[in-house]
N, C-alpha and C positions, 0 to 999 in steps of 0.2 A: 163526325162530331160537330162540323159545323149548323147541323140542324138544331142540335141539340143547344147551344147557343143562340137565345132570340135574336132575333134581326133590328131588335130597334137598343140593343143593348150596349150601352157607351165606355170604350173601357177606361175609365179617368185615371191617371197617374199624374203625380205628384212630384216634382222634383227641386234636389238643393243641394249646397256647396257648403262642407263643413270641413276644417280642418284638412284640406285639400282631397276630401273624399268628395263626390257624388253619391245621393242617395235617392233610388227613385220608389216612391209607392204607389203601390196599387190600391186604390181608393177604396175598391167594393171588395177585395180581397184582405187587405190586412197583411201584403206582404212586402217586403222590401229588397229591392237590389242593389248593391254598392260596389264602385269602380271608382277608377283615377278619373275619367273622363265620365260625360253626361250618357253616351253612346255605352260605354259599359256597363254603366252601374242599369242602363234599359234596357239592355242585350240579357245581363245577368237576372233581373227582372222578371224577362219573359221567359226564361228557361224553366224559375222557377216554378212563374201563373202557370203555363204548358203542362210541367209533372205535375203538378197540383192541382190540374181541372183532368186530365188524364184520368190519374185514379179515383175522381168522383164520376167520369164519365164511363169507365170499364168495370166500375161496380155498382154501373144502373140506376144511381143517385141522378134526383132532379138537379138543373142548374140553379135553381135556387137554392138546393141545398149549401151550396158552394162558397156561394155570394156571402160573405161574412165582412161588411161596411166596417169601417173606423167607427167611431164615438163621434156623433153629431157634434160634438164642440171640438174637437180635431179638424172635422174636417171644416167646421166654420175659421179655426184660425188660419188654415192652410189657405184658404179663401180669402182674406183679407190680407194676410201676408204676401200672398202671391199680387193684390191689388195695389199693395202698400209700395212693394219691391219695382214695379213695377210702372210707378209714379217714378221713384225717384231714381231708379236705372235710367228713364227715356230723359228727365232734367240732366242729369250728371255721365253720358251718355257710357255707363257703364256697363260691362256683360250681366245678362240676367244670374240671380245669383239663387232666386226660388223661381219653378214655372209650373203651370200644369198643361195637363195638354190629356186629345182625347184621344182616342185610338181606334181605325179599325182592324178586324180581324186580321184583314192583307197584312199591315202594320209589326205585325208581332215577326219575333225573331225565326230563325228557321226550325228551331227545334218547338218554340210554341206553335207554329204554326203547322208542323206537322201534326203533335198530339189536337190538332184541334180537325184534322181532316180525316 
């Protein structure tokens, strides 16, 4: 399965602290994971992307078919929030409370990372 994922392909997620959840998204997928911890709710995350690129993958679909992005002004506020947050996190030398971050394949939890091999 790893072939079938391009090689120049960035997995972007999205993460934040509400109400003492963490919630982390997957940018090009449109999917969400949530835990008590940042690690959870990315663990929970990857299990999801993993089943979910899985059954596009074991039923011959392109990965582009798959690839299903937020809404361009989502992901522009996530963009600016996360630069906003992060202004004033590094002043106020607070734990980040939104991040994002990119991902390689190695990256992904052990059960995304099997359905991806």
């Amino acid at each position: 399965m790893q072939e079938w994922v391009p090689r120049d392909f960035d997995w972007r997620v999205a993460a934040k602290t509400e109400d003492g959840h963490w919630f982390a998204l997957a940018m090009d997928f449109d999917i969400i994971g949530r835990g008590d911890t940042l690690d959870a709710a990315e663990d929970e995350l990857f299990d999801l992307l993993g089943a979910y690129l899985a059954n596009y993958f074991t039923q011959d679909e392109p990965f582009s078919e798959a690839v299903r992005r937020i809404p361009k002004s989502l992901r522009m506020r996530i963009h600016i929030a996360t630069a906003i947050y992060g202004i004033i996190d590094g002043l106020t030398k607070k734990p980040d409370r939104r991040q994002e971050r990119n991902y390689e394949s190695s990256d992904l939890s052990p059960v995304a990372a099997a359905a991806l091999c």
